[in-house]
Every structure is written in structure tokens, then in C-alpha cells.
C-alpha positions in Angstrom: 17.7 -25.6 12.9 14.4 -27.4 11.8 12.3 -25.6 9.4 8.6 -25.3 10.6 6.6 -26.9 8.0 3.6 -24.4 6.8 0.3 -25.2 6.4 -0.8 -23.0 3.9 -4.4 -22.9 5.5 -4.2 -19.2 6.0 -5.8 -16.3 3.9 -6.6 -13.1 4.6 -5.1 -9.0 4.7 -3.8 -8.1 7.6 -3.7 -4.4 8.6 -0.7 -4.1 10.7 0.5 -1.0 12.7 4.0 -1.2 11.4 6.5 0.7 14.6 9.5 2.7 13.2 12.7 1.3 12.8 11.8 -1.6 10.7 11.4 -2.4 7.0 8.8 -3.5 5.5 10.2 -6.3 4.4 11.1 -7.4 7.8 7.3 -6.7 9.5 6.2 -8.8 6.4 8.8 -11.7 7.6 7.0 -11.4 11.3 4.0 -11.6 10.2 4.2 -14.3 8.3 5.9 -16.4 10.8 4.1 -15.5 13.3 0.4 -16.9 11.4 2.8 -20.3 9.7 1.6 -18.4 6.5 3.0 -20.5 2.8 3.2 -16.4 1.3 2.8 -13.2 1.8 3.3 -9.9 0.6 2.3 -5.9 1.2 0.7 -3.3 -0.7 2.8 0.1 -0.2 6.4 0.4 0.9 7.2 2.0 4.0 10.0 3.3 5.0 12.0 2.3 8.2 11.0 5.6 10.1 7.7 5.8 8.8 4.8 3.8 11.0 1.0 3.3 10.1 -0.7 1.4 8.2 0.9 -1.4 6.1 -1.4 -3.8 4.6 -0.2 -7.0 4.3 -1.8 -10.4 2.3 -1.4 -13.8 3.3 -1.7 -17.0 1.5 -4.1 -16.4 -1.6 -5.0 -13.0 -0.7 -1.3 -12.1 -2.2 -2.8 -12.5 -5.5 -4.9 -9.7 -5.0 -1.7 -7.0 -3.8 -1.6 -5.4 -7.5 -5.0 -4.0 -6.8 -4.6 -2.6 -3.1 -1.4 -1.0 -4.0 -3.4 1.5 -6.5 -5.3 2.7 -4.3 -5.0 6.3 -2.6 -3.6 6.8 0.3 -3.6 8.9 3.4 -0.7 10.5 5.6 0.5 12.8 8.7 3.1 14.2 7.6 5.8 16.5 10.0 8.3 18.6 7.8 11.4 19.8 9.4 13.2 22.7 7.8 16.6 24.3 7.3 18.3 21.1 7.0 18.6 18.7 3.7 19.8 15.0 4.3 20.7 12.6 2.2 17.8 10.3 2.2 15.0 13.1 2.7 14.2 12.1 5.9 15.6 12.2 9.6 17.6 9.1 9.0 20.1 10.6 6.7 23.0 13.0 7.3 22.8 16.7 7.3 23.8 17.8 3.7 22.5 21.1 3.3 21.2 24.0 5.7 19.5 27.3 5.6 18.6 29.9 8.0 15.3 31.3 6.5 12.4 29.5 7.9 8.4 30.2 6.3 5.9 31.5 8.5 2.0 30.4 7.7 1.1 33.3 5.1 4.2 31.4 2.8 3.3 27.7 3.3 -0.5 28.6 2.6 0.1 30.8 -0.4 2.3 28.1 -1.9 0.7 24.9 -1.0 -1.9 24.5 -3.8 0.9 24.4 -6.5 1.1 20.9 -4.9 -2.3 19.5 -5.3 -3.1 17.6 -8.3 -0.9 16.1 -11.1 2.2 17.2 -10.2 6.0 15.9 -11.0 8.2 14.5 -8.6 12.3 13.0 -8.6 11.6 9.9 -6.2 14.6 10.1 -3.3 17.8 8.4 -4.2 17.1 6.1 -1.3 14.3 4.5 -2.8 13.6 1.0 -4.3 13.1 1.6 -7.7 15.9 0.0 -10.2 18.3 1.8 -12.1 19.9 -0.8 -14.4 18.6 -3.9 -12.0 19.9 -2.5 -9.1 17.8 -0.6 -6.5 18.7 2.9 -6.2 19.4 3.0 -2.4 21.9 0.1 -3.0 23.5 2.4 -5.6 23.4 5.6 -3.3 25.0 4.0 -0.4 27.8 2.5 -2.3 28.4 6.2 -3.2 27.2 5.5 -6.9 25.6 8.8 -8.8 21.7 8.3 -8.9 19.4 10.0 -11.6 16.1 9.2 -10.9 13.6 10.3 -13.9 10.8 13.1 -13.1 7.8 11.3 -12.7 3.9 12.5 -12.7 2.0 11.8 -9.1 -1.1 12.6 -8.0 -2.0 15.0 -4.8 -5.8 14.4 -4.2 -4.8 16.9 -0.8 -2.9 18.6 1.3 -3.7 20.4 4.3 -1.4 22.4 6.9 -2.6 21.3 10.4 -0.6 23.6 12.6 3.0 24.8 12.8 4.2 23.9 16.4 7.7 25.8 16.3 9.3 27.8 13.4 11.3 24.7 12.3 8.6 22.2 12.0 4.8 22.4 10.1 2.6 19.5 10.2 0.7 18.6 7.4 -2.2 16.0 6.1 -1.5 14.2 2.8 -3.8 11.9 0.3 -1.9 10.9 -2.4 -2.5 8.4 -5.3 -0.1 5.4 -5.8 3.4 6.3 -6.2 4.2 9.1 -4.5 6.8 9.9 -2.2 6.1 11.9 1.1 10.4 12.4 1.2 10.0 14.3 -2.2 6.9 16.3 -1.2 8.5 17.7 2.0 11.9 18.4 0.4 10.2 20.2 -2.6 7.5 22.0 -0.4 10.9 23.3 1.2 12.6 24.4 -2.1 9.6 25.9 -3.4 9.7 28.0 -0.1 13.4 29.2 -0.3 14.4 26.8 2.5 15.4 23.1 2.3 13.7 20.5 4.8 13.0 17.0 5.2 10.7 14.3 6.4 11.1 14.0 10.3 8.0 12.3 11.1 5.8 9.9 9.0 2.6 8.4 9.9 0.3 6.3 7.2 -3.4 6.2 8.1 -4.9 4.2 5.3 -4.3 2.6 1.9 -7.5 2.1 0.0 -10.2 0.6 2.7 -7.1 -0.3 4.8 -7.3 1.8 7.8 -5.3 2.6 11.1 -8.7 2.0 13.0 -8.5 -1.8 11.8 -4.5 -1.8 12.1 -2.7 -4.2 15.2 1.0 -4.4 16.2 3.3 -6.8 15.9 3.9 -6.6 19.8 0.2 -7.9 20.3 0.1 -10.6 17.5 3.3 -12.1 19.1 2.7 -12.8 22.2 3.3 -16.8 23.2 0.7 -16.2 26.2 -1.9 -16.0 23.2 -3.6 -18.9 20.6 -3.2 -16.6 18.2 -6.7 -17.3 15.8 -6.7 -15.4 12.0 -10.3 -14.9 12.5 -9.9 -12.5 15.3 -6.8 -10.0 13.1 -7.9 -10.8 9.1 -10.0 -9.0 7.3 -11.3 -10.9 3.9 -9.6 -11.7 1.3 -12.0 -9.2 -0.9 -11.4 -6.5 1.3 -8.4 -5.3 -1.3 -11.1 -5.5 -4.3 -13.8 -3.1 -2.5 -14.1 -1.1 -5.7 -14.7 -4.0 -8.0 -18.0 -5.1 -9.9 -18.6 -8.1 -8.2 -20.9 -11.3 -8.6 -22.0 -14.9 -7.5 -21.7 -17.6 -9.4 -23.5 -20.8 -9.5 -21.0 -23.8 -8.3 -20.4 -25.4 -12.1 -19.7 -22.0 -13.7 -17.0 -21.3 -11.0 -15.9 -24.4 -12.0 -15.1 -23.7 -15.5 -13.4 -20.1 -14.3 -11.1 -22.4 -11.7 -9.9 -24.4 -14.4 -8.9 -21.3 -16.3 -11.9 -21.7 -19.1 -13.5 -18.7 -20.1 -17.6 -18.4 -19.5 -19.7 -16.4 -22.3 -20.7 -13.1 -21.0 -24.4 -12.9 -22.3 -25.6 -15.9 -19.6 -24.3 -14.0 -16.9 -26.6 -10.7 -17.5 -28.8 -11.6 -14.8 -25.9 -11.6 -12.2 -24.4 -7.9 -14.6 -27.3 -5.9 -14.6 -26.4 -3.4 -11.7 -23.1 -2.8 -14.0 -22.2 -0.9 -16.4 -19.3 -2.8 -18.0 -17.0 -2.7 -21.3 -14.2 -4.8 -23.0 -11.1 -5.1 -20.0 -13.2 -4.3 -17.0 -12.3 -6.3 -14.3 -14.8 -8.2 -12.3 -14.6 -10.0 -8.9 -16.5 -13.7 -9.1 -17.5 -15.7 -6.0 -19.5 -18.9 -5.3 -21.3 -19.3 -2.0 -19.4 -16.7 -0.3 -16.4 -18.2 -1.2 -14.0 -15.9 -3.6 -13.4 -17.4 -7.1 -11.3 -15.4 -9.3 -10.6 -12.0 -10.6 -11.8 -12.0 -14.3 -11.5 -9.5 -17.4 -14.6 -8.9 -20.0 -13.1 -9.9 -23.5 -14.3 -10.5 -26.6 -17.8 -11.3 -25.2 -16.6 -13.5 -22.7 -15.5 -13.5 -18.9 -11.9 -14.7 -18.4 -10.1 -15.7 -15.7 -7.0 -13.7 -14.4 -6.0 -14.5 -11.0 -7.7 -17.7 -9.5 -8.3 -18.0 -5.7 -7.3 -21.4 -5.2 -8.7 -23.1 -1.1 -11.1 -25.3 0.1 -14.5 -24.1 1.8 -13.0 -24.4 5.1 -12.2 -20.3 4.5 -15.6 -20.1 5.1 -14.6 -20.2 8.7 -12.5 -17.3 8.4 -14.1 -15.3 6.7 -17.2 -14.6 8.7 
């Protein structure tokens, strides 16, 4: 079969509403057939039974994925209890069950041990490598997984309401890096039950939010002339929290061809900021985004460069 040759005139974040029953990896795929992107990528990994929002970048708006996938995130998060499964959530098997089920006096009296810094085991069925090899790949093969403890952040967590005695619903913002699968099973253990994820809804990551979010269902649709300007958002849209400033044309210039410019005859365009050695600033020239750049030794440098003609212009607006 003919490969459809890409274009590669496409740039821009797509917030998609990604349904259940589907990787990431896969929705990615979609999407980027479906716009004839040359790349694309995501910021935050969701699970197949988790929907919501997954951000994902097309053509040079991948370079800027590192910095969306730091940023917090928001959940709805339904905890089941009295049953353990192997992969923490409602996709797994049954491996563990208890009677004992926790009224609202126990969930509230223990839930701020959660908020904060706290340490979490990720699930075995998770992407991170053990040796090369992701761990999921290692569980299913029936291969011992020992994930390390590592430190996560809780900014909150709120009980919304407990429907029946086997299920509480909760509100989660998290930093980057934490897993919703661990919270629920250790909210459970820490309550003298065991319990798993049964249903998991993202509502943001960063200034990605469900109200901005579209399906796949209505971006493929062959009745439509499917346009980027009417689903992207900007290719900035991922560096919200970043200094940013204008350049004139010839000083984007030397950044585009990976020179560094001194930082001294930029103070005009740096006097709203407060900056220091390795901040990370944001450049653009006439609208149009330039590069991502690091203060060092007195000068600006070039990190990532944004490499497409004015024409995104057009897109952007």
C-alpha cells in the first residue's frame, strides 16, 4: 500500500479527548494521520481505561513536549474497594479481596497523609524500564518487577462523595509523575482495605484543558475539510509559564543558526524579568516563535530552535 507523503506544514498542540480503551500511543497515531503531520508526540501517558485530556504536539510544537509534561495536572478519580488487581486498575485480574469497607469519618481522617511530598512504588504495569525493558512487558511475561519508591507531589485531594460503600470519588492535582493506580491502591492500604482505580478521568495538564479538548470521532470525519486552525492551539501554548520576548528579525537570525546573542543588548526586551544563570526564556520574532534559549555566562543560547516559514502565521491566529 502507498505511503501518503507528509507535508510537514502542520504545527500546533492539540488537546484531544482521548475515549477509553485506547493507548496513547495509538490516539497519537490518529492524530497524526489524520492532520498528514511529519511528528508528533504527547505530554502525559494515559492509560488505556483512563480518558481526558491528552495533549498532543504536532510538527515543531514536539520540541516543546519536555516542558508541558512538567506541569501539574488535574484528575477525577473513582476508587473501588475490596478488590486488588494486578495492574491497579479495572483492567487487571482480581488478586486480592477484603470485606471491610471505610465509611467517610475514615477516608477524611486519613486523606491528608496524602497531600504533599509523598512516596509512591509506580504499578508494575507501567512504562518505566527496568534493565531496557518496560515493566509492563516484564509483568506480563510473568517476570518479578521491583519498582523503586519514588517521591511525587500531591498539590490536592479532595473526597467528592461516596455513591455506594464500595466506591468513593475523589479530585486529584498532582505534579508530574505520579500515578493515580498507586494513589488509589495506597489510599486503600492505608485504610485497612485494598482497592483499585475503576474510573479515571484527566481534566487538564498545565494550560491544557478538557474545555479546549475534541475527540477523535469529530476530527475524523471524511464529511469534513478538516482545517488545523479550527482544533490547534499555538505552539507556545505548552511554554505559558516562560519569560518570553520579541526579537528583532537579524537577532533571531543569529539564535536560528544556533549562535548565541549577548545578554546585556537585550535588557530593554528583559526588564519585566527577573532572570539568573540557566533560566529559560521563550524568543519570538513578529509573532512567529523562534527558539527556547538558556541565560549563560552572560549570553542567551539557543536550546531548541523552531524551525517553519511565516506561513504559521496563518495558524496561529
Amino acid at each position: 500500500m502507498a505511503c501518503k507523503k507528509r507535508d510537514g506544514t502542520v504545527h500546533g498542540w492539540l488537546v484531544l479527548d482521548k475515549p477509553m480503551h485506547i493507548t496513547s500511543a495509538k490516539a497519537v497515531f490518529a492524530v497524526r494521520e489524520i492532520f498528514n503531520a511529519t511528528k508528533a508526540g504527547h505530554a502525559g501517558t494515559l492509560d488505556p481505561l483512563a480518558t481526558g485530556v491528552l495533549p498532543i504536539a504536532l510538527g515543531e510544537a514536539t520540541k516543546t513536549v519536555p516542558y508541558a509534561m512538567n506541569s501539574t495536572k488535574d484528575y477525577n478519580l473513582t476508587v473501588r474497594w475490596g478488590e486488588a488487581t494486578t495492574t491497579d486498575d479495572a483492567d487487571g485480574e482480581v488478586i486480592e479481596t477484603s470485606e471491610l469497607r471505610p465509611n467517610i469519618p475514615d477516608i477524611l481522617e486519613i486523606i491528608d497523609r496524602f497531600i504533599g511530598i509523598i512516596e509512591q512504588v509506580p504499578p508494575n504495569f507501567s512504562a518505566i524500564r527496568i534493565n531496557g525493558e518496560r515493566a509492563y512487558k516484564l509483568a506480563r511475561s510473568g517476570k518479578k518487577v521491583n519498582l523503586k519508591r519514588r517521591l511525587i507531589n500531591i498539590i490536592n485531594l479532595i473526597l467528592v462523595n461516596v455513591p455506594n460503600r464500595d466506591e468513593a470519588n475523589f479530585q486529584v492535582t498532582s505534579g508530574s509523575g505520579a500515578y493515580m493506580r498507586s494513589l488509589a491502591r495506597n489510599l486503600a492500604q492505608s485504610l485497612g482495605t485494598v482497592g483499585h482505580v475503576r474510573n479515571l478521568r484527566r481534566l487538564r495538564v498545565g494550560p491544557f484543558c478538557i474545555n479546549n479538548a475534541i475527540t477523535l470521532n469529530k476530527i475524523d470525519n471524511p464529511m469534513k475539510n478538516i482545517q488545523p486552525s479550527n482544533y490547534l492551539l499555538p505552539i507556545e501554548t505548552a511554554l505559558k509559564n516562560m519569560p518570553s520576548i520579541a526579537l528583532q528579525k537579524s537577532q533571531a537570525a543569529i539564535l536560528r543558526n544556533g549562535q548565541a546573542i549577548p545578554i546585556h543588548t537585550l535588557m530593554d526586551n528583559l526588564r519585566l524579568y527577573n532572570l539568573h544563570e540557566n533560566d529559560l526564556i521563550y524568543v519570538t520574532n513578529n509573532r512567529i516563535p523562534v527558539a527556547i534559549t538558556r541565560i549563560k555566562n552572560g549570553d542567551i543560547h539557543p536550546l531548541k530552535v523552531l524551525n517553519f516559514s511565516d506561513t504559521l502565521k496563518t495558524i496561529k491566529q
